[in-house]
PDB file with one MODEL, atoms N, CA, C and O in Angstrom:
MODEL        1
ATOM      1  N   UNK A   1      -9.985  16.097  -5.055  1.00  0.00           N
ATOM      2  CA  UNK A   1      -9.151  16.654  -4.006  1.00  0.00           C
ATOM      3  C   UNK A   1      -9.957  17.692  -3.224  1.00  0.00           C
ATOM      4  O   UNK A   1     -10.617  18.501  -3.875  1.00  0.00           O
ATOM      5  N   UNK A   2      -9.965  17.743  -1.908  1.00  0.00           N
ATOM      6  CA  UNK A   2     -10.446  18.809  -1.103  1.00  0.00           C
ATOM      7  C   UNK A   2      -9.902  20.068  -1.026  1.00  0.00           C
ATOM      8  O   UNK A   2      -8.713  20.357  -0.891  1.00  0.00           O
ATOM      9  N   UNK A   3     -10.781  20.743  -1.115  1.00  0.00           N
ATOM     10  CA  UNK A   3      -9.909  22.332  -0.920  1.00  0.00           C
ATOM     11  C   UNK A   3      -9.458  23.166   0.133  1.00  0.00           C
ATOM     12  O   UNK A   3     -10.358  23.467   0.918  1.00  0.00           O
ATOM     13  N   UNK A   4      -7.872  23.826   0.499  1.00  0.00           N
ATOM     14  CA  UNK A   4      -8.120  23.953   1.894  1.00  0.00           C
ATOM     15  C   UNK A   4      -8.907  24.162   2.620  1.00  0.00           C
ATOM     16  O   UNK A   4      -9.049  23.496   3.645  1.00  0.00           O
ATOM     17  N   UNK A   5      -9.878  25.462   2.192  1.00  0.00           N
ATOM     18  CA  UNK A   5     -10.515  26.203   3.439  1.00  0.00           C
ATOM     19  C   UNK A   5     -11.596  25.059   3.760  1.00  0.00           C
ATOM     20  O   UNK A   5     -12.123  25.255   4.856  1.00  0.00           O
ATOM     21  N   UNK A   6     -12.112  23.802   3.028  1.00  0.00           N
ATOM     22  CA  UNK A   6     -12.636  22.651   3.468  1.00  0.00           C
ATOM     23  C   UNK A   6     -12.312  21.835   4.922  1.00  0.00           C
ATOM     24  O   UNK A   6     -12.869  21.705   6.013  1.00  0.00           O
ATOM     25  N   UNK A   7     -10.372  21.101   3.898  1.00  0.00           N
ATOM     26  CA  UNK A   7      -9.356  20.965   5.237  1.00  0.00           C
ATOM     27  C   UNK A   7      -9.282  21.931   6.379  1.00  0.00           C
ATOM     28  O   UNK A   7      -8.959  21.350   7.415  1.00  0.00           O
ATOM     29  N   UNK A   8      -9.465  23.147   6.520  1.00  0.00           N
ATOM     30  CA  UNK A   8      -8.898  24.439   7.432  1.00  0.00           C
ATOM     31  C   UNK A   8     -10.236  23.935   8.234  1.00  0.00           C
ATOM     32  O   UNK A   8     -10.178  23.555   9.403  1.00  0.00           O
ATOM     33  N   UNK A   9     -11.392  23.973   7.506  1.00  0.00           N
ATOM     34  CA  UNK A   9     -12.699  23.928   8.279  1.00  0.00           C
ATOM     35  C   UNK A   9     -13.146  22.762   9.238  1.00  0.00           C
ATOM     36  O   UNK A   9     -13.947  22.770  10.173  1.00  0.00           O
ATOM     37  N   UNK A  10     -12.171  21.498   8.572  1.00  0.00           N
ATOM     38  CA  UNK A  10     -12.635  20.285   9.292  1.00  0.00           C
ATOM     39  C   UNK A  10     -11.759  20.243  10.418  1.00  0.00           C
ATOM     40  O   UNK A  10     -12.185  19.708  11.441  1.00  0.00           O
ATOM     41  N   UNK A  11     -10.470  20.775  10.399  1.00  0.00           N
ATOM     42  CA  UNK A  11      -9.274  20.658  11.333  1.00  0.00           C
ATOM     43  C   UNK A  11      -9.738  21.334  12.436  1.00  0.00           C
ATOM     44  O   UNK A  11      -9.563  20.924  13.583  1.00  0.00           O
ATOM     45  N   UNK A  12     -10.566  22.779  12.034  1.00  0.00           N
ATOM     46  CA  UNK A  12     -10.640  23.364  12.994  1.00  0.00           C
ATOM     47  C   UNK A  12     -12.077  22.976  13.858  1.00  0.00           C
ATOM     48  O   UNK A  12     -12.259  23.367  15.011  1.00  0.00           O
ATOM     49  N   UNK A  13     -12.762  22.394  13.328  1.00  0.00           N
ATOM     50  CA  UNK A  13     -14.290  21.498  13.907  1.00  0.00           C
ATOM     51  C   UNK A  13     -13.809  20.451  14.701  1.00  0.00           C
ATOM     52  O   UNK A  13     -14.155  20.215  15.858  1.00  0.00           O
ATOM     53  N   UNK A  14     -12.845  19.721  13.905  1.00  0.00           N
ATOM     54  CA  UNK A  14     -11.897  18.296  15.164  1.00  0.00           C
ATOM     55  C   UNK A  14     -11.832  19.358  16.682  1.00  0.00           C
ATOM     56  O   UNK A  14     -12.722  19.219  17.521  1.00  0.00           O
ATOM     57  N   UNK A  15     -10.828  20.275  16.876  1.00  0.00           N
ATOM     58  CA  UNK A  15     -10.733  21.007  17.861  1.00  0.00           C
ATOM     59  C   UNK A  15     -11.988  21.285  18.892  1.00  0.00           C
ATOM     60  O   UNK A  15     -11.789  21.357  20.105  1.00  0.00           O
ATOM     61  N   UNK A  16     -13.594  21.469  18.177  1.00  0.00           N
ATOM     62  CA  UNK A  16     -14.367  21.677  18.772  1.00  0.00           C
ATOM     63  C   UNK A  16     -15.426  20.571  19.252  1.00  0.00           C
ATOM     64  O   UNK A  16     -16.144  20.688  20.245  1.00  0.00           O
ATOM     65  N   UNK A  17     -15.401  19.595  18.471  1.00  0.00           N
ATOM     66  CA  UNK A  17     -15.866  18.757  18.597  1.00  0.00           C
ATOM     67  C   UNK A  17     -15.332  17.614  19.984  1.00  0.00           C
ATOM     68  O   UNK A  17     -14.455  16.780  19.759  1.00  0.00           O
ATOM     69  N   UNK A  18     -15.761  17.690  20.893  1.00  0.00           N
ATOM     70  CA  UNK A  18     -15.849  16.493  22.205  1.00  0.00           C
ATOM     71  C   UNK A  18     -14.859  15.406  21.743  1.00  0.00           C
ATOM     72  O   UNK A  18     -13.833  15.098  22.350  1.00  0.00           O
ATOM     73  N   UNK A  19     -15.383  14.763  20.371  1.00  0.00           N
ATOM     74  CA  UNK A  19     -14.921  13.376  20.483  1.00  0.00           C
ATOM     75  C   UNK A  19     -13.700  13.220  19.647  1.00  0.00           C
ATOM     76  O   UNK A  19     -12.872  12.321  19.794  1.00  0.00           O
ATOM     77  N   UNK A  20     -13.644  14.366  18.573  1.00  0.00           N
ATOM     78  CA  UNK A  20     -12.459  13.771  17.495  1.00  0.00           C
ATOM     79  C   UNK A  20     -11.526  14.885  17.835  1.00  0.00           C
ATOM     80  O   UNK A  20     -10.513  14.935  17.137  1.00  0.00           O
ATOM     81  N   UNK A  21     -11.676  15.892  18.872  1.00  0.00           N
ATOM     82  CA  UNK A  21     -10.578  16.772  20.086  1.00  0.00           C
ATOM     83  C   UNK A  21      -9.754  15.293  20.311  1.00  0.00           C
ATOM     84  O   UNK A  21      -8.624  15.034  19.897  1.00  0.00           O
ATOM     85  N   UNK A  22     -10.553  14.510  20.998  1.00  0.00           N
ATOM     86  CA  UNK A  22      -9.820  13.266  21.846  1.00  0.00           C
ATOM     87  C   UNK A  22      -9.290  12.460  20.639  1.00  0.00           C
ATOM     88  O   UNK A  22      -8.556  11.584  21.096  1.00  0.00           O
ATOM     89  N   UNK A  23      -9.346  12.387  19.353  1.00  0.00           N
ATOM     90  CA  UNK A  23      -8.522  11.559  18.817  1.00  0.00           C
ATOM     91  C   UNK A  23      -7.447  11.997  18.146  1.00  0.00           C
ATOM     92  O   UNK A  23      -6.450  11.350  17.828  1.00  0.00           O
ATOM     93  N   UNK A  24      -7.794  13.586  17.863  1.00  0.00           N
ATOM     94  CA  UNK A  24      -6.190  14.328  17.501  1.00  0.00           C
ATOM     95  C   UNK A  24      -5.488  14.368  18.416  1.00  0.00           C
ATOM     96  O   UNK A  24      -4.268  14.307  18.269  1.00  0.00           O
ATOM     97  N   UNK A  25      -6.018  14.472  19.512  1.00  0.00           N
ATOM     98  CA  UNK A  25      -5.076  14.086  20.597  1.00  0.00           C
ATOM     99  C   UNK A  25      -4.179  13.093  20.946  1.00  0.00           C
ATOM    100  O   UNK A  25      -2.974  13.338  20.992  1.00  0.00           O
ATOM    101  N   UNK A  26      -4.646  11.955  21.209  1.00  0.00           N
ATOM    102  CA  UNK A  26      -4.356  10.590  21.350  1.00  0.00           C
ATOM    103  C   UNK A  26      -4.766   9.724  20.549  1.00  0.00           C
ATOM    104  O   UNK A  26      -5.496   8.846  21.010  1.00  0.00           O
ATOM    105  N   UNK A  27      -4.358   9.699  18.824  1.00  0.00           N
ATOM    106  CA  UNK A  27      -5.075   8.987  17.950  1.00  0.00           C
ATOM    107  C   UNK A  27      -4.770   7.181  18.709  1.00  0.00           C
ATOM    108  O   UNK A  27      -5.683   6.373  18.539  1.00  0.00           O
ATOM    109  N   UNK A  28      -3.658   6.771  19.388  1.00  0.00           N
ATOM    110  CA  UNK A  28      -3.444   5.354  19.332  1.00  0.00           C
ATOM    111  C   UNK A  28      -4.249   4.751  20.447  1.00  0.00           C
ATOM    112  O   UNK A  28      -3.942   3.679  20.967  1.00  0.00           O
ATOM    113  N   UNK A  29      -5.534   5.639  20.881  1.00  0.00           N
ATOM    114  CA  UNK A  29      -6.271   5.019  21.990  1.00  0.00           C
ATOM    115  C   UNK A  29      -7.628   5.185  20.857  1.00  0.00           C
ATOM    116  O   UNK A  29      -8.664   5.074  21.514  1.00  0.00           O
ATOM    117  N   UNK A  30      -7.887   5.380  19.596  1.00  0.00           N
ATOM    118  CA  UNK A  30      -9.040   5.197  18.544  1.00  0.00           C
ATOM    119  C   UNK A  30      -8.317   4.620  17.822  1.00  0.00           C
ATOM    120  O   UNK A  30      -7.624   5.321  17.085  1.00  0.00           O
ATOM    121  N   UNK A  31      -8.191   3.253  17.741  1.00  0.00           N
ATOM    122  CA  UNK A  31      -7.384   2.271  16.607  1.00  0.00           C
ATOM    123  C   UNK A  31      -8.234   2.216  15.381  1.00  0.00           C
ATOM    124  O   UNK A  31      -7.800   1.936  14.264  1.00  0.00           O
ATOM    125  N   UNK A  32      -9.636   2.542  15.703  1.00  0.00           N
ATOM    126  CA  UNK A  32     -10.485   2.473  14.621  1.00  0.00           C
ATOM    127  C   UNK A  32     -10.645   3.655  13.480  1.00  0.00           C
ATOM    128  O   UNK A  32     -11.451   3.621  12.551  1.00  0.00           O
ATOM    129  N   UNK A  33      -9.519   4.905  13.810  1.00  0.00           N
ATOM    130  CA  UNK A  33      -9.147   5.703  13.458  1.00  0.00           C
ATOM    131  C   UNK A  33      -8.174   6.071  12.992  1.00  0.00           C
ATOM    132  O   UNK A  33      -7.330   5.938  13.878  1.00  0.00           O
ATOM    133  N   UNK A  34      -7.539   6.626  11.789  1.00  0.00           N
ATOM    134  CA  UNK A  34      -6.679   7.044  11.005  1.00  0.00           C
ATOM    135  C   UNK A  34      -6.522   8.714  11.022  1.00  0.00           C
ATOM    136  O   UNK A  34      -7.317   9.567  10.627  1.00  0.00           O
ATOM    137  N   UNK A  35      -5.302   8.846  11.579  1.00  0.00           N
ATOM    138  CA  UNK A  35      -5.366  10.743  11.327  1.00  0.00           C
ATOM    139  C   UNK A  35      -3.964  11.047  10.665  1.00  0.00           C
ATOM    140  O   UNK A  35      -2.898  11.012  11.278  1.00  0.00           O
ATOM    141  N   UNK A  36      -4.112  11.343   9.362  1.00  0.00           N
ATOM    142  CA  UNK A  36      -3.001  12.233   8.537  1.00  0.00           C
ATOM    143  C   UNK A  36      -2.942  13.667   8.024  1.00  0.00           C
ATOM    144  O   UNK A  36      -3.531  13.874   6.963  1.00  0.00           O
ATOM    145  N   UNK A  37      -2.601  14.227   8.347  1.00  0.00           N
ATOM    146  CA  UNK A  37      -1.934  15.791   7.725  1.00  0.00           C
ATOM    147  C   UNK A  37      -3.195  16.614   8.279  1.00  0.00           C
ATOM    148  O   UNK A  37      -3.791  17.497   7.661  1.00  0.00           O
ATOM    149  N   UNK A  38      -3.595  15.962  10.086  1.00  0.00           N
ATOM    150  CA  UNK A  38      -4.487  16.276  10.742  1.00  0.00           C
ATOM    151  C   UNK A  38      -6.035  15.993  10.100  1.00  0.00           C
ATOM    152  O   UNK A  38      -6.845  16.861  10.426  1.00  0.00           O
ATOM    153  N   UNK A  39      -6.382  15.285   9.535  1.00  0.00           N
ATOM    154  CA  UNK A  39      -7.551  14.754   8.954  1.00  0.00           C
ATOM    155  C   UNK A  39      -8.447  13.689   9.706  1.00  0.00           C
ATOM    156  O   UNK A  39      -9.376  13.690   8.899  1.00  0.00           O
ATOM    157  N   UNK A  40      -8.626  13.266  10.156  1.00  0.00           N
ATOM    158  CA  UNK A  40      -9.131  12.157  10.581  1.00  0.00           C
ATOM    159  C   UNK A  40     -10.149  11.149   9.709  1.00  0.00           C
ATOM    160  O   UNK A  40     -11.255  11.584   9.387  1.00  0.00           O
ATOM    161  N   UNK A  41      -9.766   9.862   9.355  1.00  0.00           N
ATOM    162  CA  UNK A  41     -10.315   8.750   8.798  1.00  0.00           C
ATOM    163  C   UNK A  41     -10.945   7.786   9.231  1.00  0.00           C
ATOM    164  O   UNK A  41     -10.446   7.154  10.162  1.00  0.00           O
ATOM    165  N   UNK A  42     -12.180   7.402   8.707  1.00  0.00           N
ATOM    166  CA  UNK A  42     -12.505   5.560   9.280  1.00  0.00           C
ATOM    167  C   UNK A  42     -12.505   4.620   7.993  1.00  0.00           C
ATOM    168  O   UNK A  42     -12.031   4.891   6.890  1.00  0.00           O
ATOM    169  N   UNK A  43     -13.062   3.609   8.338  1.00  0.00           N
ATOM    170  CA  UNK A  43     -13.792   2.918   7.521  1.00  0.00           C
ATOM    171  C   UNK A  43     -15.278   2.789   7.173  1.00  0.00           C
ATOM    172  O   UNK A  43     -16.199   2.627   7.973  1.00  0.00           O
ATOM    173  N   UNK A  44     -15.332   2.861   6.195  1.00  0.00           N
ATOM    174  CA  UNK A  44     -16.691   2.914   6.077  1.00  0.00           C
ATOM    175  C   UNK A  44     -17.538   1.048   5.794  1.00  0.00           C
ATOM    176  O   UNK A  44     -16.754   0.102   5.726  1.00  0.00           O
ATOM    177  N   UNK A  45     -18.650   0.845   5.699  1.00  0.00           N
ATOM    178  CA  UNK A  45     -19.202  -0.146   6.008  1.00  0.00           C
ATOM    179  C   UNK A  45     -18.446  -1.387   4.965  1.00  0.00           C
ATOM    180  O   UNK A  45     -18.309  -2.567   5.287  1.00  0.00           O
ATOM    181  N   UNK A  46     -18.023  -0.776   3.681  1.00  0.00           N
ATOM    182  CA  UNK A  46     -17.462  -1.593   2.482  1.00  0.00           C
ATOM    183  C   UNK A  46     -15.403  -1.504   2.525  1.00  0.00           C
ATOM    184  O   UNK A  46     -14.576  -1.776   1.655  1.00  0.00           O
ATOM    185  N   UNK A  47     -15.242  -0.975   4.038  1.00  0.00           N
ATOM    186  CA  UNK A  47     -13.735  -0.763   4.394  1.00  0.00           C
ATOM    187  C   UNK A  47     -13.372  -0.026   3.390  1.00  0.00           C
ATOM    188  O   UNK A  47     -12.541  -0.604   2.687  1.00  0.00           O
ATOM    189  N   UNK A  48     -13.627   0.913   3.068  1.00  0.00           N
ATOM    190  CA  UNK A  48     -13.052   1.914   1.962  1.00  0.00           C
ATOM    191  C   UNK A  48     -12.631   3.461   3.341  1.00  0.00           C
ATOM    192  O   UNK A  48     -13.329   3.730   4.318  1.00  0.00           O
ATOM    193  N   UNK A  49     -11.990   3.814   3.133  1.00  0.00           N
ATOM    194  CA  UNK A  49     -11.410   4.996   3.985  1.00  0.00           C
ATOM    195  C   UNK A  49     -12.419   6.420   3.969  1.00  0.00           C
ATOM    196  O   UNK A  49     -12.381   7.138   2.969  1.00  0.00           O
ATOM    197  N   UNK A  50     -12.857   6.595   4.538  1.00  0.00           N
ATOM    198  CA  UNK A  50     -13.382   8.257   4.683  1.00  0.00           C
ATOM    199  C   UNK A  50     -13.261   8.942   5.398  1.00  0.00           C
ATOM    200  O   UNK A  50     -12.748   8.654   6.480  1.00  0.00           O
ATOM    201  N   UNK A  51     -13.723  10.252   5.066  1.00  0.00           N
ATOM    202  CA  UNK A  51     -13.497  11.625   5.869  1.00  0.00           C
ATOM    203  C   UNK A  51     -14.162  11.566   6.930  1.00  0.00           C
ATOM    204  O   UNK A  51     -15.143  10.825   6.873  1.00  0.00           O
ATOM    205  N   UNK A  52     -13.879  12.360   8.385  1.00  0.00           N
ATOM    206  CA  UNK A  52     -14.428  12.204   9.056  1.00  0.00           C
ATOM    207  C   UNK A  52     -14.884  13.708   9.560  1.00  0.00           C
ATOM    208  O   UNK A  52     -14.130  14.671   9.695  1.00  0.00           O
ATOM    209  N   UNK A  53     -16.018  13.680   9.755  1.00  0.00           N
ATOM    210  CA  UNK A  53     -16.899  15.400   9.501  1.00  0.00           C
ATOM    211  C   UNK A  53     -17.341  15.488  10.946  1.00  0.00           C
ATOM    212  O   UNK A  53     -18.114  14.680  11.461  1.00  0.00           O
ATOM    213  N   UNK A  54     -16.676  16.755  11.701  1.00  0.00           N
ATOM    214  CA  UNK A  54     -17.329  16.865  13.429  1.00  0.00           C
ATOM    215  C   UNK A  54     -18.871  17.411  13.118  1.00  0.00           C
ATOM    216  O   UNK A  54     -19.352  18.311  12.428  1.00  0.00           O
ATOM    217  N   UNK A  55     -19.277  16.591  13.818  1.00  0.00           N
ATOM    218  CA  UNK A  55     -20.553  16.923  14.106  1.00  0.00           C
ATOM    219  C   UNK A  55     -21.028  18.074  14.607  1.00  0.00           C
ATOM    220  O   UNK A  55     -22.136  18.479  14.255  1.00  0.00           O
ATOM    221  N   UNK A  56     -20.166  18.839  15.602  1.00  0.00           N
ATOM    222  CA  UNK A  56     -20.166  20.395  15.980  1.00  0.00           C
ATOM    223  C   UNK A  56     -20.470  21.439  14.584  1.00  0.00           C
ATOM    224  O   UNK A  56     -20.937  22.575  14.664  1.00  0.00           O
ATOM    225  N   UNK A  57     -20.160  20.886  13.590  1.00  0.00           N
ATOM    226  CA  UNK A  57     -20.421  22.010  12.238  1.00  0.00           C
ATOM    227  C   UNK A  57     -21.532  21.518  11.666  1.00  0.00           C
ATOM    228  O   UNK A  57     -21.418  20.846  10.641  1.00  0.00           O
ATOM    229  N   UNK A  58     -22.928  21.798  12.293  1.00  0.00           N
ATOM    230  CA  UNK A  58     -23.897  21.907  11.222  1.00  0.00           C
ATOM    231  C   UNK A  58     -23.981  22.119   9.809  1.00  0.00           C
ATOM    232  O   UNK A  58     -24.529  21.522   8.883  1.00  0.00           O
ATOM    233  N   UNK A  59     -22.922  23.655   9.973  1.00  0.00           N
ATOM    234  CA  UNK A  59     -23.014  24.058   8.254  1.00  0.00           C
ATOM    235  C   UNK A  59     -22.501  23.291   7.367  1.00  0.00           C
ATOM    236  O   UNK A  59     -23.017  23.045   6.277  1.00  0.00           O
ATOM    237  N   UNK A  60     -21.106  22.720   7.908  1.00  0.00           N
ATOM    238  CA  UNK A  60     -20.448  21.989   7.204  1.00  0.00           C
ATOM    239  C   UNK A  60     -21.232  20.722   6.981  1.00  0.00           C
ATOM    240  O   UNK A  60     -21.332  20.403   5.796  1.00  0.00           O
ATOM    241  N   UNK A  61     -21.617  20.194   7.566  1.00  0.00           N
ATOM    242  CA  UNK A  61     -22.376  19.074   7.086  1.00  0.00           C
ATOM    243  C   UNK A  61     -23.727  19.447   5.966  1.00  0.00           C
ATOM    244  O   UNK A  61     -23.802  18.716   4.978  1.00  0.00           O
ATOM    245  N   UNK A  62     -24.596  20.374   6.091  1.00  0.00           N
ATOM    246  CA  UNK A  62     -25.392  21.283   5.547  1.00  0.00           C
ATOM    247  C   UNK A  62     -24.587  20.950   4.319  1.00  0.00           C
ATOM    248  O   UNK A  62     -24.994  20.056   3.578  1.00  0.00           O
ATOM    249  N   UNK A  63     -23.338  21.681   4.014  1.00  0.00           N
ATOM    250  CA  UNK A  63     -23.193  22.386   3.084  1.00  0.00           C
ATOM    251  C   UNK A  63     -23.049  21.067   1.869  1.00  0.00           C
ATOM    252  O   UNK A  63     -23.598  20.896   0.780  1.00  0.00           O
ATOM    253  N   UNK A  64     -22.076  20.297   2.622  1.00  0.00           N
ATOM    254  CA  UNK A  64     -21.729  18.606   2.020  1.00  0.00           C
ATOM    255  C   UNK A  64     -22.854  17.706   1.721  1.00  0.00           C
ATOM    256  O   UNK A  64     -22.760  16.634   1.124  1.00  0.00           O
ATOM    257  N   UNK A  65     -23.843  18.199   2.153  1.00  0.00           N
ATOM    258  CA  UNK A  65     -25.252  17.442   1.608  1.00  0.00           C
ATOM    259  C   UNK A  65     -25.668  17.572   0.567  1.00  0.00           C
ATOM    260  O   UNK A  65     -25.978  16.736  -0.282  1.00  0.00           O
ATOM    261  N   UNK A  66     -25.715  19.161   0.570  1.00  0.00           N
ATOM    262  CA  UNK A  66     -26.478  20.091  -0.262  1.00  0.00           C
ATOM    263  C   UNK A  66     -25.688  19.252  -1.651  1.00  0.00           C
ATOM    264  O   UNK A  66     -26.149  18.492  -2.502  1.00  0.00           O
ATOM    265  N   UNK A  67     -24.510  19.713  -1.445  1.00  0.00           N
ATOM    266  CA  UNK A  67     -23.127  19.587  -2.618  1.00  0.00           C
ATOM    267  C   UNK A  67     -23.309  17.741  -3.484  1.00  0.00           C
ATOM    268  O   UNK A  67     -23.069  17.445  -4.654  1.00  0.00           O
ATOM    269  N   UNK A  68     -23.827  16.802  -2.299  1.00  0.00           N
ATOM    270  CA  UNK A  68     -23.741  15.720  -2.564  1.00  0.00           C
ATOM    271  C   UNK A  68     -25.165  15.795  -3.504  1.00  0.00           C
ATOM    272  O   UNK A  68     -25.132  15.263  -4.613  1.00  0.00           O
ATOM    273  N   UNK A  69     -26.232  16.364  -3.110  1.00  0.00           N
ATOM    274  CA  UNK A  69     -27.452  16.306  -3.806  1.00  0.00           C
ATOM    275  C   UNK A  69     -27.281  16.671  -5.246  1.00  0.00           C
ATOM    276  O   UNK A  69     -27.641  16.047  -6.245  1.00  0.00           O
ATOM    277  N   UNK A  70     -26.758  17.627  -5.158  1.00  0.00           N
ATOM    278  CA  UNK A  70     -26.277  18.219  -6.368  1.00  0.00           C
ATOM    279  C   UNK A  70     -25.530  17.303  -7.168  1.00  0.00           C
ATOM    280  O   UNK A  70     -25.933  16.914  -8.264  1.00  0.00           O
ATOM    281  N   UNK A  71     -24.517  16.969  -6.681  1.00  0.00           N
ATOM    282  CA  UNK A  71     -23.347  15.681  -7.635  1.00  0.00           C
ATOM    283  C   UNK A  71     -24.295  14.337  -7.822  1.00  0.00           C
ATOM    284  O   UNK A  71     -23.765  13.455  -8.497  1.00  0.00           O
ATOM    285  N   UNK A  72     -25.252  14.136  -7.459  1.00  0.00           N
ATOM    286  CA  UNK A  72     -26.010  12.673  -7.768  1.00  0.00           C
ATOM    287  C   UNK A  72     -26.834  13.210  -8.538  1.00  0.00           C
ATOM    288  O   UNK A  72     -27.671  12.313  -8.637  1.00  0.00           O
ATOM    289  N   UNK A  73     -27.290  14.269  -9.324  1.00  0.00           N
ATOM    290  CA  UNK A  73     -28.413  14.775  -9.968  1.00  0.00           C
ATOM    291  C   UNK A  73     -29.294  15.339  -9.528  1.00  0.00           C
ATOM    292  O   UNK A  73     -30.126  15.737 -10.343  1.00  0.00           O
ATOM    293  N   UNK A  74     -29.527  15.637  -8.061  1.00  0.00           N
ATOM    294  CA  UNK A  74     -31.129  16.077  -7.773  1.00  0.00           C
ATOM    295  C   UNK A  74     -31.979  14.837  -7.721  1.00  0.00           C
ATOM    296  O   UNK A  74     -33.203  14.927  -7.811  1.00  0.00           O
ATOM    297  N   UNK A  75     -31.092  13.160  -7.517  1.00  0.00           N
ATOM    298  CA  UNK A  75     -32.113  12.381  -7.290  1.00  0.00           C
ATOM    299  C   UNK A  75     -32.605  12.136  -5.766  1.00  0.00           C
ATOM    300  O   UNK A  75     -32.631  13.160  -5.084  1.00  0.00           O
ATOM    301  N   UNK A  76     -33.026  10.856  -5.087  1.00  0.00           N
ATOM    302  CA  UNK A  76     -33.462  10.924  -4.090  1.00  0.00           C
ATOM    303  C   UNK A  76     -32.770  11.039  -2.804  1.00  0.00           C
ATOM    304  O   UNK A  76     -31.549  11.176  -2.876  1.00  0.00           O
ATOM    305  N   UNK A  77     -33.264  11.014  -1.729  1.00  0.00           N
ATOM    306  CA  UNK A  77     -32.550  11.164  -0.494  1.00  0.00           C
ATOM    307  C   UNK A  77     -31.514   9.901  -0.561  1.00  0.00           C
ATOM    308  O   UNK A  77     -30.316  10.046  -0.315  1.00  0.00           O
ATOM    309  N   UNK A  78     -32.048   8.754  -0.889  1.00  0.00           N
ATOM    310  CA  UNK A  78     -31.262   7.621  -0.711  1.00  0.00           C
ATOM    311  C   UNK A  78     -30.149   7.719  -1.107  1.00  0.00           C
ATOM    312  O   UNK A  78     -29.120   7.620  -0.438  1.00  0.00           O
ATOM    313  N   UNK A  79     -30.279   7.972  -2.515  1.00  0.00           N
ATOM    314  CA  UNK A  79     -28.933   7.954  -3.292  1.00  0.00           C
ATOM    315  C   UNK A  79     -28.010   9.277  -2.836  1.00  0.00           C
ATOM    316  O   UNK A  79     -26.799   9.213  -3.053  1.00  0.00           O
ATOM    317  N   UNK A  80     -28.514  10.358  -2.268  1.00  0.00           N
ATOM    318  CA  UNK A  80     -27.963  11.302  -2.013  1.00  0.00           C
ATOM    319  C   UNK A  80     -26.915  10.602  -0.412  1.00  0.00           C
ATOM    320  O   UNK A  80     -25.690  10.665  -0.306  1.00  0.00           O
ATOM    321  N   UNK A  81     -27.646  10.148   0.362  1.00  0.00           N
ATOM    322  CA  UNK A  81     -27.321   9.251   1.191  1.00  0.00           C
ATOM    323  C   UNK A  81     -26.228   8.205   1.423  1.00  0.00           C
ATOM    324  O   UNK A  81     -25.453   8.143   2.378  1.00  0.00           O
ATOM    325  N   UNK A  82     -26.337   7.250   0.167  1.00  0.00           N
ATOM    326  CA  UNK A  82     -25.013   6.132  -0.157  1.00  0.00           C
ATOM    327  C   UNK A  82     -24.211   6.919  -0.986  1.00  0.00           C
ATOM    328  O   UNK A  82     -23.234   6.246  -1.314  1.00  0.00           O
ATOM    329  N   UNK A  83     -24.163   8.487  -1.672  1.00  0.00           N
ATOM    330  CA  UNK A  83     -23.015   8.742  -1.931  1.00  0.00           C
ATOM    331  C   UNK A  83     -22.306   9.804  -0.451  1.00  0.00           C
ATOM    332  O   UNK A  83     -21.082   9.930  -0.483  1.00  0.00           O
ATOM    333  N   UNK A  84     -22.786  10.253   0.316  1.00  0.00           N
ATOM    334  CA  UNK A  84     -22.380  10.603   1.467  1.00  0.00           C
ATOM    335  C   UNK A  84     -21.422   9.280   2.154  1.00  0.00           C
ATOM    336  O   UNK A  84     -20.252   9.331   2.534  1.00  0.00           O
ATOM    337  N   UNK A  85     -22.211   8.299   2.157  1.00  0.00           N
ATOM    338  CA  UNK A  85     -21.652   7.347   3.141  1.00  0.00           C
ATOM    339  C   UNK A  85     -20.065   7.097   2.607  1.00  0.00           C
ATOM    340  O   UNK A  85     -19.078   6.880   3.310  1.00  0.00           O
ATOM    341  N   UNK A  86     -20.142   7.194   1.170  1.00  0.00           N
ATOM    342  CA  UNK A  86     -19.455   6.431   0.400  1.00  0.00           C
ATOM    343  C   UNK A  86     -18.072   7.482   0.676  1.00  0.00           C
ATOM    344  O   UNK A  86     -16.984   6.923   0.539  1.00  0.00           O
ATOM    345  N   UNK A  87     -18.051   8.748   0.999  1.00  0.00           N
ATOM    346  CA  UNK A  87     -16.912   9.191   1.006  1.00  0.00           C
ATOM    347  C   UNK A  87     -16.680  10.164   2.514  1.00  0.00           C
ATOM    348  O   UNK A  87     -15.646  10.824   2.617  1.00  0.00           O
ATOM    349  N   UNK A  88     -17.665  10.177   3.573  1.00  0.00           N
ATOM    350  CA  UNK A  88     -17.702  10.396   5.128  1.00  0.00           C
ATOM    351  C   UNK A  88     -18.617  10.162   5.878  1.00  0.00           C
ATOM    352  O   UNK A  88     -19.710   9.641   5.662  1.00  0.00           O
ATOM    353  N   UNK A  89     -18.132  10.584   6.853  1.00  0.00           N
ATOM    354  CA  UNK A  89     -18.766   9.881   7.556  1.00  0.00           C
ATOM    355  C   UNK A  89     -19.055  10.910   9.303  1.00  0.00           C
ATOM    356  O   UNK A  89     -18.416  11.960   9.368  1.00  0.00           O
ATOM    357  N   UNK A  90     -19.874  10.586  10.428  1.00  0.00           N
ATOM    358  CA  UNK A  90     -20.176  11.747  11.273  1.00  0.00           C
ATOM    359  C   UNK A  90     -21.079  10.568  12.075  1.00  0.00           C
ATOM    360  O   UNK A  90     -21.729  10.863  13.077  1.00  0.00           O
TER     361      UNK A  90
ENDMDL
END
């Protein structure tokens, strides 16, 4: 489960962000998009649902890397990589 100030952080990056501004806005003109309890979702390459991370937050993405490196062991970029994909996406 995500923790608010995570949620608080992504809700408030949608707002700044150019492109996913325009889909909290008008989610039914991004069909390729899912937005609940202000979240925004896609699919990912294996149609499994993920988070969707504004690109406007460096840190936040920074920070979700870092975090992912960490949860795969400290192994390689790759794997650090397909477990990113595996649960968002940017």
């Amino acid at each position: 489960m995500k923790s608010d100030s995570f949620l608080r952080t992504l809700k408030n990056g949608y707002l700044h962000d150019k492109f996913f501004k325009n889909v909290i806005e008008d989610p039914t003109k991004y069909r390729q998009f899912t937005v609940r309890d202000g979240i925004i979702y896609t699919k990912n390459l294996n149609s499994v649902e993920v988070t969707c991370v504004p690109q406007c937050n460096r840190e936040l993405i920074t920070d979700l890397v870092d975090q992912a490196h960490t949860i795969v062991g400290h192994f390689s970029t790759h794997k650090t990589s397909d477990y990113m994909r595996r649960w968002f996406w940017w």
